[in-house]
Biotite code that builds the C-alpha atoms (Angstrom):
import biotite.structure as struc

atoms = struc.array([
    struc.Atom([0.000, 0.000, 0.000], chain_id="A", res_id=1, res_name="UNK", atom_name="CA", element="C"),
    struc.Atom([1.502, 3.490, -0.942], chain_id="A", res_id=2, res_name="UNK", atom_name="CA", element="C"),
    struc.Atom([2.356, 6.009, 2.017], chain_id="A", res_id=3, res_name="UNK", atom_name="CA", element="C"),
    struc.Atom([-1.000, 8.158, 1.204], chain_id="A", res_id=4, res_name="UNK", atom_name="CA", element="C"),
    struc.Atom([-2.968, 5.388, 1.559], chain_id="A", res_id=5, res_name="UNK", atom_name="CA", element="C"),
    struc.Atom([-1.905, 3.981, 4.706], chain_id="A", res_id=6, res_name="UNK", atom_name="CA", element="C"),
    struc.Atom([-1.958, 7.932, 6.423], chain_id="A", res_id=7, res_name="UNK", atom_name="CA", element="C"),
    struc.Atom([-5.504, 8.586, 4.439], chain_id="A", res_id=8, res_name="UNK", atom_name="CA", element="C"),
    struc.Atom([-6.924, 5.328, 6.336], chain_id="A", res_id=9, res_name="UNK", atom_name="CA", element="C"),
    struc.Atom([-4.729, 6.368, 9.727], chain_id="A", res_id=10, res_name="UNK", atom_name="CA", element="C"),
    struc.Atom([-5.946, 10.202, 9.512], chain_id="A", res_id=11, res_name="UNK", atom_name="CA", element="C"),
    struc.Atom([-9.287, 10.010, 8.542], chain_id="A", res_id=12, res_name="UNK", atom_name="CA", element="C"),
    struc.Atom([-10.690, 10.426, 11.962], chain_id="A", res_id=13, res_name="UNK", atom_name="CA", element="C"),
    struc.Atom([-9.041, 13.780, 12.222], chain_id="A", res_id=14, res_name="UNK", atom_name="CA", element="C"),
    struc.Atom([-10.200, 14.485, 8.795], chain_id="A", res_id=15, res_name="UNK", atom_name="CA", element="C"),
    struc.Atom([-14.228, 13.583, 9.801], chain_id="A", res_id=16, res_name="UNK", atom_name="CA", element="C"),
    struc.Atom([-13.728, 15.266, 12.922], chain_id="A", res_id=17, res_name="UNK", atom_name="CA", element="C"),
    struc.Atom([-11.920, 18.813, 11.530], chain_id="A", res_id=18, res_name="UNK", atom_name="CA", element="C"),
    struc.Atom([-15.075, 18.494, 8.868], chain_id="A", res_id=19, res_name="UNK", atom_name="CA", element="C"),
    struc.Atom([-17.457, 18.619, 11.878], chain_id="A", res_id=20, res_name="UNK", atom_name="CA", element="C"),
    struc.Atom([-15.893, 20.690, 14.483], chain_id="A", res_id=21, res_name="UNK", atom_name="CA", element="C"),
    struc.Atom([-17.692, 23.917, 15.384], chain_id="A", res_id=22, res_name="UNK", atom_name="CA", element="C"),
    struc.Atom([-14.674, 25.984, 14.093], chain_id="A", res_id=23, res_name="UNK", atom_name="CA", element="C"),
    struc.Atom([-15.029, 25.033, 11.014], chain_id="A", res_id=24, res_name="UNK", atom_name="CA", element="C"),
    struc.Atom([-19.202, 24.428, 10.865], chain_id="A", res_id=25, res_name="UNK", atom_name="CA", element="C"),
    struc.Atom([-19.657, 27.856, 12.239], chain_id="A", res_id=26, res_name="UNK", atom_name="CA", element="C"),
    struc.Atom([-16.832, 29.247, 9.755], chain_id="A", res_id=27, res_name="UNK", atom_name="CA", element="C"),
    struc.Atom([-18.924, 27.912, 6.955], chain_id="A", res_id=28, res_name="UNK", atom_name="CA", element="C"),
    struc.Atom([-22.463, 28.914, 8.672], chain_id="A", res_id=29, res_name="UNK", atom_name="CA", element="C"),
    struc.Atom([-20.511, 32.403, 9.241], chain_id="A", res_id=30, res_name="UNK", atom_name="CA", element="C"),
    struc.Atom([-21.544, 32.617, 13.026], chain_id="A", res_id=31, res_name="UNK", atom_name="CA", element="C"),
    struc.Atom([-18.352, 31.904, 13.897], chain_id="A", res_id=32, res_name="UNK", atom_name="CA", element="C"),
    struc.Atom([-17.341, 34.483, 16.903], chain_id="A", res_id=33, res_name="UNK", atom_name="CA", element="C"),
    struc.Atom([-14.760, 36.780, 15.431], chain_id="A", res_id=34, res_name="UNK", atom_name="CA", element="C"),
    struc.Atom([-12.718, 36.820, 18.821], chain_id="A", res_id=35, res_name="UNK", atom_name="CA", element="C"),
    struc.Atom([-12.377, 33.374, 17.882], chain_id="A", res_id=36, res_name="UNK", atom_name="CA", element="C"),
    struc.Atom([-10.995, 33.732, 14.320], chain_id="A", res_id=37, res_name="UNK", atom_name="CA", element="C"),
    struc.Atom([-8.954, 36.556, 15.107], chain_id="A", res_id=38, res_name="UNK", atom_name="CA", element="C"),
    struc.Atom([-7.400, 34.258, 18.029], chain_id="A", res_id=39, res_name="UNK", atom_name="CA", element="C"),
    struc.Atom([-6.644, 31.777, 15.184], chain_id="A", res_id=40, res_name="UNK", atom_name="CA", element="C"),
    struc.Atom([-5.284, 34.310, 13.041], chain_id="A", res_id=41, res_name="UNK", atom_name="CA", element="C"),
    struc.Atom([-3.128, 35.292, 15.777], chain_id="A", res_id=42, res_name="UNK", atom_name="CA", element="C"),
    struc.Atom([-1.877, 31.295, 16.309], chain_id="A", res_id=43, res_name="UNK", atom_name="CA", element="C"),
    struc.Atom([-2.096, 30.911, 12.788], chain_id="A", res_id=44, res_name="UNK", atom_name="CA", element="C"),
    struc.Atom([0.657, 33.811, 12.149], chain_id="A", res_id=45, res_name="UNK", atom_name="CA", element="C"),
    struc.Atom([3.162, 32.145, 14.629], chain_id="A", res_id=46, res_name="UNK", atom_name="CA", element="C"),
    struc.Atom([2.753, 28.642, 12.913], chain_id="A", res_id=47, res_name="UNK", atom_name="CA", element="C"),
    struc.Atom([2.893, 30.290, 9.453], chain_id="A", res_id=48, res_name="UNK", atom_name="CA", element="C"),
    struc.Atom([6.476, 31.892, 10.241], chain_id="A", res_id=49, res_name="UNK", atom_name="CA", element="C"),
    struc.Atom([7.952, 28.585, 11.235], chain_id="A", res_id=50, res_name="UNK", atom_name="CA", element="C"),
    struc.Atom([5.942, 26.579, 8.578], chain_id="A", res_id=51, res_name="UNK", atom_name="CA", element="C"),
    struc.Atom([7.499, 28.743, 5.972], chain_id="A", res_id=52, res_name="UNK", atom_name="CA", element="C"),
    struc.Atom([11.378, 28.369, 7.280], chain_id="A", res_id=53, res_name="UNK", atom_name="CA", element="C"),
    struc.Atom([10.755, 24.443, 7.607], chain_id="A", res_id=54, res_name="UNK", atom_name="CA", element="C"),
    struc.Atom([9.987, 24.087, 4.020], chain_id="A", res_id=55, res_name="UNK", atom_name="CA", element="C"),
    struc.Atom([13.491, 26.427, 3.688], chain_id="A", res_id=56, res_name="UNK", atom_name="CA", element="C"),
    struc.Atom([15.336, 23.438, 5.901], chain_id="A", res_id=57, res_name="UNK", atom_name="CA", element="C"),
    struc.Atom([14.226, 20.861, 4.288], chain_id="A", res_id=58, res_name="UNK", atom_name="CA", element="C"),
    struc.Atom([14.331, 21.766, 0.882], chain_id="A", res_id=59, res_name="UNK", atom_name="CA", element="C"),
    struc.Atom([18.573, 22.279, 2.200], chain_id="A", res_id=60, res_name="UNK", atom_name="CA", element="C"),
    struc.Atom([18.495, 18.362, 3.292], chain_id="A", res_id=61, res_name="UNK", atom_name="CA", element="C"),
    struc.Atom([17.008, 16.950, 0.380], chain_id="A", res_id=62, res_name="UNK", atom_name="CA", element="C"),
    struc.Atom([18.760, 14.469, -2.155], chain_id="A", res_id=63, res_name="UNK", atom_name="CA", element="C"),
    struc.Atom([15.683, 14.140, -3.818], chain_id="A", res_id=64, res_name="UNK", atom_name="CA", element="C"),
    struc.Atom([15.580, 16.875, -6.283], chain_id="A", res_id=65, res_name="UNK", atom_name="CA", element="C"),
    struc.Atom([11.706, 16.557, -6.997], chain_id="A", res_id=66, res_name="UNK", atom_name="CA", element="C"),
    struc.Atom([10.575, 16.708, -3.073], chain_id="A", res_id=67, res_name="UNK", atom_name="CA", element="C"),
    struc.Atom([13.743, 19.702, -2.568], chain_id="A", res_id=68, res_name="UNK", atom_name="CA", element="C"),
    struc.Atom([11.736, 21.708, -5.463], chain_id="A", res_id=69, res_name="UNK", atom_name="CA", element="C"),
    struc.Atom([8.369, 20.832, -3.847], chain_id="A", res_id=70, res_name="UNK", atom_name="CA", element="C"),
    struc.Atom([9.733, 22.687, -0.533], chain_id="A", res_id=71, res_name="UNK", atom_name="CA", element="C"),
    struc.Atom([11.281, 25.385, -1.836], chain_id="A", res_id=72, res_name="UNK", atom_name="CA", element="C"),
    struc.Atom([8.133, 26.008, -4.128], chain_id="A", res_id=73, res_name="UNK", atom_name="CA", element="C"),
    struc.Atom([6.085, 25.737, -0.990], chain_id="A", res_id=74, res_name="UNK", atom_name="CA", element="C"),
    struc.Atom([7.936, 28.181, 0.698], chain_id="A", res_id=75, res_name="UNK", atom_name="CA", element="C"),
    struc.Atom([7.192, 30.793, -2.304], chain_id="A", res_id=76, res_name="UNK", atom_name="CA", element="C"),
    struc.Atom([3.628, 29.676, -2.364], chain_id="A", res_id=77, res_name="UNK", atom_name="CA", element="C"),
    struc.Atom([3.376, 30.107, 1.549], chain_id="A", res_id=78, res_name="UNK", atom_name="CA", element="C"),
    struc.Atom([4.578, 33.938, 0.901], chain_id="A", res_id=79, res_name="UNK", atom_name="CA", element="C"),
    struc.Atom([2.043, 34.763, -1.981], chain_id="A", res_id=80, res_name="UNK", atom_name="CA", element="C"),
    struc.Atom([-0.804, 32.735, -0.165], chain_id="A", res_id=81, res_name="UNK", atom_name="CA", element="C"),
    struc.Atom([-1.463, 32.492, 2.890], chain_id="A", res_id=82, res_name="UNK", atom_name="CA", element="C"),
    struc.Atom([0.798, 34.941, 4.686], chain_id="A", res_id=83, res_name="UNK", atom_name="CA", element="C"),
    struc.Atom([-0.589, 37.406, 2.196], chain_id="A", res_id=84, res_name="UNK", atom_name="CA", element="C"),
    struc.Atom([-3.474, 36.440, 3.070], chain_id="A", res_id=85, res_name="UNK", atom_name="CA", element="C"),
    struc.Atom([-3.359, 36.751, 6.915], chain_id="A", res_id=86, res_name="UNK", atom_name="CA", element="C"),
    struc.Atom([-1.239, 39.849, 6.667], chain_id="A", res_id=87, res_name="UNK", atom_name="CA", element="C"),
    struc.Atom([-4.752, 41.468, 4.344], chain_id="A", res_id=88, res_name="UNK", atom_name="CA", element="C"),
    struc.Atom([-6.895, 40.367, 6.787], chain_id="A", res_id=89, res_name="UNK", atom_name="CA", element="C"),
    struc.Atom([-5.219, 41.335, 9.884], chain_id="A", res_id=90, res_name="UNK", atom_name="CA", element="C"),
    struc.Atom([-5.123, 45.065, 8.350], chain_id="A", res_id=91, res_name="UNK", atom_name="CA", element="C"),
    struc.Atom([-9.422, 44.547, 7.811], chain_id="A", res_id=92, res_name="UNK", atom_name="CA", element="C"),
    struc.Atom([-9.740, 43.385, 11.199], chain_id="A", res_id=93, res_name="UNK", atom_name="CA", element="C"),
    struc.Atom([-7.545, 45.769, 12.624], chain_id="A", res_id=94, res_name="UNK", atom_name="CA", element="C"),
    struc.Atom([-4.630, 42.857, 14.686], chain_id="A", res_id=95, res_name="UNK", atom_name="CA", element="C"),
    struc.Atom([-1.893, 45.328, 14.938], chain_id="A", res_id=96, res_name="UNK", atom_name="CA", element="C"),
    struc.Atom([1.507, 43.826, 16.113], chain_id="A", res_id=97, res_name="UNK", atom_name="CA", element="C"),
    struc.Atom([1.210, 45.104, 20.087], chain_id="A", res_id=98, res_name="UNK", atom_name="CA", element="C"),
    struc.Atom([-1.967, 42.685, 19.894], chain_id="A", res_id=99, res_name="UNK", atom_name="CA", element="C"),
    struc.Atom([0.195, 40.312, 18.469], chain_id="A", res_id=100, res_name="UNK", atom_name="CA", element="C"),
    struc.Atom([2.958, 40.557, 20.832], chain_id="A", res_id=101, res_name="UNK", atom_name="CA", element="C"),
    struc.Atom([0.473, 40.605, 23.443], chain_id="A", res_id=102, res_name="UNK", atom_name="CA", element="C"),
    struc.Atom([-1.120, 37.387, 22.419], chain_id="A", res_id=103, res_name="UNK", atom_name="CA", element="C"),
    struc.Atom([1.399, 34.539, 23.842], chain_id="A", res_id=104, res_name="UNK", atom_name="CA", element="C"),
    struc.Atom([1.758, 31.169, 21.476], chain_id="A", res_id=105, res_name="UNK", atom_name="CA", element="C"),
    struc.Atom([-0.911, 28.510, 22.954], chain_id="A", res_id=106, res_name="UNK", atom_name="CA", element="C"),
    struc.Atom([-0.148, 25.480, 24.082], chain_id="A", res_id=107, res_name="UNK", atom_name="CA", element="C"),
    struc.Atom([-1.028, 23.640, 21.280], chain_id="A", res_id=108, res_name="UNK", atom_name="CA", element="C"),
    struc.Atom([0.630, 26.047, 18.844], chain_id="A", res_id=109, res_name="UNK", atom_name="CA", element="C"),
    struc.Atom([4.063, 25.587, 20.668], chain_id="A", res_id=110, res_name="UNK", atom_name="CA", element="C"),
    struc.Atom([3.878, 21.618, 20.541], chain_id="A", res_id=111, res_name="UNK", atom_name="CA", element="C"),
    struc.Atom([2.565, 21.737, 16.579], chain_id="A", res_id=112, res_name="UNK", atom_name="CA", element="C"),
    struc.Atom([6.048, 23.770, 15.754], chain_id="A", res_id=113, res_name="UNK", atom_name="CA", element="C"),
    struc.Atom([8.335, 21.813, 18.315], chain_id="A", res_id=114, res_name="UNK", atom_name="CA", element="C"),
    struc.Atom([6.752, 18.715, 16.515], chain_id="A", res_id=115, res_name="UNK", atom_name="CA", element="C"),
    struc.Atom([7.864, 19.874, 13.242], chain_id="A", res_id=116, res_name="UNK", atom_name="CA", element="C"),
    struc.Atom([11.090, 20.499, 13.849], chain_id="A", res_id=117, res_name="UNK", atom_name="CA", element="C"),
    struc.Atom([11.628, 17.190, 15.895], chain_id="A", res_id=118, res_name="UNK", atom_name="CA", element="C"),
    struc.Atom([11.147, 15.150, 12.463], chain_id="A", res_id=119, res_name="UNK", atom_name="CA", element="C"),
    struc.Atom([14.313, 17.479, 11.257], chain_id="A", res_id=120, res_name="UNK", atom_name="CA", element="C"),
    struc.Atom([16.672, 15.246, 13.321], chain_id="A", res_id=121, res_name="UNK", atom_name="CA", element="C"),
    struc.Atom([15.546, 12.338, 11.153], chain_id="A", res_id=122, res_name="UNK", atom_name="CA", element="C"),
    struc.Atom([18.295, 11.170, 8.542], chain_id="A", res_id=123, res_name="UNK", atom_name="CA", element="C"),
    struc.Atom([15.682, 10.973, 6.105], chain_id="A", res_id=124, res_name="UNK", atom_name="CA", element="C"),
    struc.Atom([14.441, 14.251, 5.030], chain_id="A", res_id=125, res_name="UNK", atom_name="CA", element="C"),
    struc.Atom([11.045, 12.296, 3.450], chain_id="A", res_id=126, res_name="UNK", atom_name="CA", element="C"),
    struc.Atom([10.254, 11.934, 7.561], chain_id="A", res_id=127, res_name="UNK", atom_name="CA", element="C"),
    struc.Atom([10.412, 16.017, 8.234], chain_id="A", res_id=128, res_name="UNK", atom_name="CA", element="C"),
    struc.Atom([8.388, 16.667, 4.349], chain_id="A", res_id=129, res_name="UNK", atom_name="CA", element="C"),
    struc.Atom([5.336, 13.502, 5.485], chain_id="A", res_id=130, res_name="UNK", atom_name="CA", element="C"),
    struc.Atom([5.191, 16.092, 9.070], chain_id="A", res_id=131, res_name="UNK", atom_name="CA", element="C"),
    struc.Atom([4.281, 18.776, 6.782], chain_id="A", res_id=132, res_name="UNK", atom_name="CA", element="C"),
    struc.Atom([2.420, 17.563, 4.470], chain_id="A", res_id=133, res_name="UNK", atom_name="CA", element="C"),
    struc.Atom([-1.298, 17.429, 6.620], chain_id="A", res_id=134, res_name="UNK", atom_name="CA", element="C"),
    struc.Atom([-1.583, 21.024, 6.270], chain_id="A", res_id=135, res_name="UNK", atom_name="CA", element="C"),
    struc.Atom([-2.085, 21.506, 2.964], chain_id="A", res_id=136, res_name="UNK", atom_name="CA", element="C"),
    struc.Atom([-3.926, 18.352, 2.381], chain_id="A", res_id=137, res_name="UNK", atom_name="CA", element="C"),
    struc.Atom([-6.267, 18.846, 5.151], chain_id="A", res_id=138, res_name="UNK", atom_name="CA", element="C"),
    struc.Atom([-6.700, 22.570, 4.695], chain_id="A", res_id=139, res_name="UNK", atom_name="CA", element="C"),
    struc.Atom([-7.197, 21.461, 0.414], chain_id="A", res_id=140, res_name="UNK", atom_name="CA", element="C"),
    struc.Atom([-10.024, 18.928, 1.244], chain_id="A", res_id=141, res_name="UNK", atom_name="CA", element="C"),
    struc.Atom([-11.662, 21.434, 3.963], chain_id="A", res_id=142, res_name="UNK", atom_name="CA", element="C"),
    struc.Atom([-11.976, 24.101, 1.341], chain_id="A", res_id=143, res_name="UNK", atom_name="CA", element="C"),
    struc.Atom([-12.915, 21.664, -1.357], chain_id="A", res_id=144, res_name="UNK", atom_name="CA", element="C"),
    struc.Atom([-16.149, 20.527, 0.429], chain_id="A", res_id=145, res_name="UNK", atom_name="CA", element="C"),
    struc.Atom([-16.677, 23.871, 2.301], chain_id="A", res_id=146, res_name="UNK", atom_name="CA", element="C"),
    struc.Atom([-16.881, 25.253, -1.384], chain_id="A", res_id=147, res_name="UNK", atom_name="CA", element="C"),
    struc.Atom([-19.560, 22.940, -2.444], chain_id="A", res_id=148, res_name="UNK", atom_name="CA", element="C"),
    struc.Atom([-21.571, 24.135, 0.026], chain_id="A", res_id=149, res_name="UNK", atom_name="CA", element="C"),
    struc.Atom([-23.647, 27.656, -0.006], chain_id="A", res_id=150, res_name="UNK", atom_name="CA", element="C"),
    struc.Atom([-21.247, 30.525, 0.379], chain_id="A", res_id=151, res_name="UNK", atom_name="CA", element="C"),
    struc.Atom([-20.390, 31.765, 3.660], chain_id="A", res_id=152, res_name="UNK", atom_name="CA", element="C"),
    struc.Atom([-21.770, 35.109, 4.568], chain_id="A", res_id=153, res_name="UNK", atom_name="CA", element="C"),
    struc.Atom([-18.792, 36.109, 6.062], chain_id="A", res_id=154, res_name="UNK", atom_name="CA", element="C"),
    struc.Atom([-16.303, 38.033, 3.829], chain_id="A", res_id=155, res_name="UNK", atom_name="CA", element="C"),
    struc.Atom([-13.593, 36.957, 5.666], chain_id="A", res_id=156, res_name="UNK", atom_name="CA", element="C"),
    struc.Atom([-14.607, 33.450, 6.477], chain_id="A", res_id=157, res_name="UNK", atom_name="CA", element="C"),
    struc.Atom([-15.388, 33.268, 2.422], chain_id="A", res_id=158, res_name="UNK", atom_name="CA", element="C"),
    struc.Atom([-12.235, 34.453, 1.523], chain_id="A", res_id=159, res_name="UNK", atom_name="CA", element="C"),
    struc.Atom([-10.577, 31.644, 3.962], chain_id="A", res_id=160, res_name="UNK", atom_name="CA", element="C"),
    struc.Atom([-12.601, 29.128, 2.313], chain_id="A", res_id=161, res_name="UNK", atom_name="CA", element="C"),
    struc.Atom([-11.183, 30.431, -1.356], chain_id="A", res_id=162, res_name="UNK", atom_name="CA", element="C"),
    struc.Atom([-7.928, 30.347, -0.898], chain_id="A", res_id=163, res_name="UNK", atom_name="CA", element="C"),
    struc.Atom([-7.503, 26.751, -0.005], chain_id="A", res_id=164, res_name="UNK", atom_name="CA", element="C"),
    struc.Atom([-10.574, 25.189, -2.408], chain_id="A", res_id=165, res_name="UNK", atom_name="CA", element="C"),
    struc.Atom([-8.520, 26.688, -5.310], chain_id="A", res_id=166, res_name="UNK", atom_name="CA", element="C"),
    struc.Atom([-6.493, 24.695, -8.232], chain_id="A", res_id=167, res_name="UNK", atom_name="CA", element="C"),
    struc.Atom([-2.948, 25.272, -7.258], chain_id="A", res_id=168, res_name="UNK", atom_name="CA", element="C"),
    struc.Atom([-3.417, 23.660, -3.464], chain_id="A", res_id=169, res_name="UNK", atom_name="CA", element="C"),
    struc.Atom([-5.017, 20.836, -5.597], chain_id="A", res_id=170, res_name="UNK", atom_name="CA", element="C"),
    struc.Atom([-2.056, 20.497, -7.401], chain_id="A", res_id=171, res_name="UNK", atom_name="CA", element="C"),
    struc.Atom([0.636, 21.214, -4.355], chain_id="A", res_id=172, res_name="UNK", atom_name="CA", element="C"),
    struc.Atom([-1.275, 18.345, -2.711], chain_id="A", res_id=173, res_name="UNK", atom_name="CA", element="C"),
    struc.Atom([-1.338, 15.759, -5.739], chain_id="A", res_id=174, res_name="UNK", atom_name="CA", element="C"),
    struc.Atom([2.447, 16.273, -6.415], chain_id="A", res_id=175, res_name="UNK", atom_name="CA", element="C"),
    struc.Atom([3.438, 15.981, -3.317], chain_id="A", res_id=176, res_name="UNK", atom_name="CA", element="C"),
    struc.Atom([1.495, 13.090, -2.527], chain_id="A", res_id=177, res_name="UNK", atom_name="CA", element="C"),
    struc.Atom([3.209, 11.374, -5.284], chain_id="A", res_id=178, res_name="UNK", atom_name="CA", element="C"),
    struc.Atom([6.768, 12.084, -4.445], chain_id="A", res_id=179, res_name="UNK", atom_name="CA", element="C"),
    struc.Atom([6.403, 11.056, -0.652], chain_id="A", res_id=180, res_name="UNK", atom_name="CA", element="C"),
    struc.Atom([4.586, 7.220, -2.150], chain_id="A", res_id=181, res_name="UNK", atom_name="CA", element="C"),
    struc.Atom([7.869, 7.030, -4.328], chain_id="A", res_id=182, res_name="UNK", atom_name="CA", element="C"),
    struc.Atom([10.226, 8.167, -1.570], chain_id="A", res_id=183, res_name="UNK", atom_name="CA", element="C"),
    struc.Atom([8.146, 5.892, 0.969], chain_id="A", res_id=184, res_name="UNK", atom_name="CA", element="C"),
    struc.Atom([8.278, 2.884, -1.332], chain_id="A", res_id=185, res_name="UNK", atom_name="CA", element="C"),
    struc.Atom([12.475, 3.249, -1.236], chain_id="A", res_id=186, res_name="UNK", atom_name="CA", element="C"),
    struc.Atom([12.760, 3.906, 2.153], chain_id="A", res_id=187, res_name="UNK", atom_name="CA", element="C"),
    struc.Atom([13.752, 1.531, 4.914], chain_id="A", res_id=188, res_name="UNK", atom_name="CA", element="C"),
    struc.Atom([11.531, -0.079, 7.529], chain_id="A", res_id=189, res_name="UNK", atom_name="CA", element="C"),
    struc.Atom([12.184, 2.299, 10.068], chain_id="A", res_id=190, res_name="UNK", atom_name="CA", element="C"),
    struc.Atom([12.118, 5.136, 7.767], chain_id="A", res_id=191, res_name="UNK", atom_name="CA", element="C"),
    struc.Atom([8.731, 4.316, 6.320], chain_id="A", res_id=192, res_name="UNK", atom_name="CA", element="C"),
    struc.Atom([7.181, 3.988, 10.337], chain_id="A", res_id=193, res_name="UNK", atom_name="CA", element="C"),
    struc.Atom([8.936, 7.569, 11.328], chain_id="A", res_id=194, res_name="UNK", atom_name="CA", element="C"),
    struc.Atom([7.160, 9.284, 7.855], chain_id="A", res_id=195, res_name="UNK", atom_name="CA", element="C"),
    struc.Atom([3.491, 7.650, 9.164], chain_id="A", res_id=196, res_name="UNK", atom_name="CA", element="C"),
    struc.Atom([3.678, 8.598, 12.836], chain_id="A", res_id=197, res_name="UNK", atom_name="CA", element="C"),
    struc.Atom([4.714, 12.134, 11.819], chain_id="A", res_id=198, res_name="UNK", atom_name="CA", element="C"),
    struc.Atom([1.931, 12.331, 9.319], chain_id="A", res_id=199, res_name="UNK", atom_name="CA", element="C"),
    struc.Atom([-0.520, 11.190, 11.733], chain_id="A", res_id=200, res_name="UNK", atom_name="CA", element="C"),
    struc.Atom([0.560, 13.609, 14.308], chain_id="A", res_id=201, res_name="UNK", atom_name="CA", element="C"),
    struc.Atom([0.368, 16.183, 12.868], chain_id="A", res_id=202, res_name="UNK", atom_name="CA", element="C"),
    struc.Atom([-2.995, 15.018, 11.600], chain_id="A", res_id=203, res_name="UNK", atom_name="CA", element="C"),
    struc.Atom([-4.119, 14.925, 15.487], chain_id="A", res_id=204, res_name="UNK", atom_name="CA", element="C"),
    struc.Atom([-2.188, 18.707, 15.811], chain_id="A", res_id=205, res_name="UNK", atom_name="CA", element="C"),
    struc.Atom([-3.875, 19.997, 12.778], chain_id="A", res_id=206, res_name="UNK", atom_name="CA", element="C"),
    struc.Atom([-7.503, 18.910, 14.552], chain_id="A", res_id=207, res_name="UNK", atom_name="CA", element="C"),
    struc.Atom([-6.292, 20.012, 18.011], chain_id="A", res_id=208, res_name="UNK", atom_name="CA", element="C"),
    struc.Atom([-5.946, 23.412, 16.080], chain_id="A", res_id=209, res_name="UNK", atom_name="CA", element="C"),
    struc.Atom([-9.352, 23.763, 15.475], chain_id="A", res_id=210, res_name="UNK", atom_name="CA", element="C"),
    struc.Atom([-9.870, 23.700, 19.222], chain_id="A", res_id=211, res_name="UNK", atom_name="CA", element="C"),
    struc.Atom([-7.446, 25.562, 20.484], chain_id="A", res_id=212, res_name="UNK", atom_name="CA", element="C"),
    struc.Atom([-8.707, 28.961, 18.632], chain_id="A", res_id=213, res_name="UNK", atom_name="CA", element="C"),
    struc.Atom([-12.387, 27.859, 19.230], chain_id="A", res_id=214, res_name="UNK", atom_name="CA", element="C"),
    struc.Atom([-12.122, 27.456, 23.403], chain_id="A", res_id=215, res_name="UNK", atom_name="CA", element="C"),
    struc.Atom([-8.804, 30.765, 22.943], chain_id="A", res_id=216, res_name="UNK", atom_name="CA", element="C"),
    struc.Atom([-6.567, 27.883, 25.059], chain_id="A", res_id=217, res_name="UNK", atom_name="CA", element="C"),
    struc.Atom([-4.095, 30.252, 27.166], chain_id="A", res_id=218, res_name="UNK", atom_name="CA", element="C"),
    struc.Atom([-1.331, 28.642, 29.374], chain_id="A", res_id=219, res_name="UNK", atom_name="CA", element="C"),
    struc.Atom([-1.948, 27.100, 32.691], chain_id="A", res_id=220, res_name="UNK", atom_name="CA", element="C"),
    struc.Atom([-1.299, 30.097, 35.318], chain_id="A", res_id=221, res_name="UNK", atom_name="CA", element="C"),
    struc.Atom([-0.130, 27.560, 38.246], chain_id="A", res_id=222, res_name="UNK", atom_name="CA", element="C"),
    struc.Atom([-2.317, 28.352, 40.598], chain_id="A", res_id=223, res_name="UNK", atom_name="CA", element="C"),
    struc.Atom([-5.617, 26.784, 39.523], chain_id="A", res_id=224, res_name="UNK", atom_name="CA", element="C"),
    struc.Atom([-5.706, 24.820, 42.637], chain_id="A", res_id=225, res_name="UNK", atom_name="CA", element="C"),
    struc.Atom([-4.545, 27.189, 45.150], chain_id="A", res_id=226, res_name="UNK", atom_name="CA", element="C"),
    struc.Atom([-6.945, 27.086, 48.246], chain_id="A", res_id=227, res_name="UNK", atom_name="CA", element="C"),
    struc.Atom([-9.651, 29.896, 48.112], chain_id="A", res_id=228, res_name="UNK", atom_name="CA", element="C"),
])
């Protein structure tokens, strides 16, 4: 079985359950809080910056030539996309950088990135490219079948939606796809079992995402159970 396979049948519960979690129902309804989205716009922003300087890494450790253009591509992409994006909408919904710098990285956030750049200790770079590679599929198949549904009456939500139901995520994800199933199929035992477990992973991150902007997690304080 190829490596998308195997992660499509180990993911899918994360993939069902991103589909139906109020983030992204509400996102598509548009009664989404905006607190909420602006939160994950916030979290969003700090994953983005590190997202974008992994693809730079690994694109430096590849062999492969195909999956080192596929990173360095998505690095370009991730400039002209989605940061653009973010950095628009943070203007229209007035985030200014003290709000920003005010706004500490969740808990969830911080494990996502420290995830991500565990898999860069692996000898094969395939392992660190399979951690990364959720994103964009999950966020592709979320805006495909968002899309297919009435629009969102949101502007901003709508304009979310857009940007990852359109042609060239399609085709990031396809190619991708492909080179990780060839890279998979030449990799060792041990190689192939690091590239699922950091898919899947980050599969679970991607859908603890969703929650973590829709309940604003903060950090612990440390005295939750201090005696009143």
């Amino acid at each position: 079985m190829t490596f998308t396979k195997i992660v499509a049948q180990k993911a899918a519960p994360y993939w069902q359950g991103s589909l139906r979690h109020p983030f992204i129902v509400q996102l598509q309804a548009g009664t989404l809080p905006l607190d909420r989205f602006r939160y994950y716009l916030i979290q969003d922003h700090y994953y983005l910056q590190h997202f974008s300087r992994l693809h730079q890494l690994v694109a430096n450790r590849c062999q492969d030539a195909a999956l080192r253009q596929i990173m360095r591509q998505g690095a370009i992409d991730l400039a002209s996309g989605e940061q653009q994006l973010r950095q628009q909408q943070f203007q229209a919904l007035n985030i200014t950088e003290q709000e920003v710098k005010q706004t500490p990285i969740a808990p969830t956030t911080d494990h996502y990135i420290a995830h991500l750049y565990r898999q860069l200790h692996a000898d094969n770079a395939a392992v660190a490219a399979a951690a990364l590679y959720p994103c964009a599929w999950l966020y592709g198949d979320i805006g495909v079948a968002l899309q297919q549904q009435a629009p969102s009456p949101n502007r901003y939500y709508q304009e979310w939606i857009d940007l990852y139901a359109g042609e060239a995520l399609q085709d990031e994800i396809h190619a991708t796809g492909e080179v990780l199933d060839r890279l998979y199929e030449a990799s060792c035992k041990a190689d192939r079992e690091q590239m699922v477990a950091a898919f899947v992973r980050s599969s679970q991150l991607e859908y603890h995402f969703w929650e973590m902007a829709y309940q604003k997690e903060t950090w612990l304080k440390g005295n939750e159970y201090d005696a009143q």
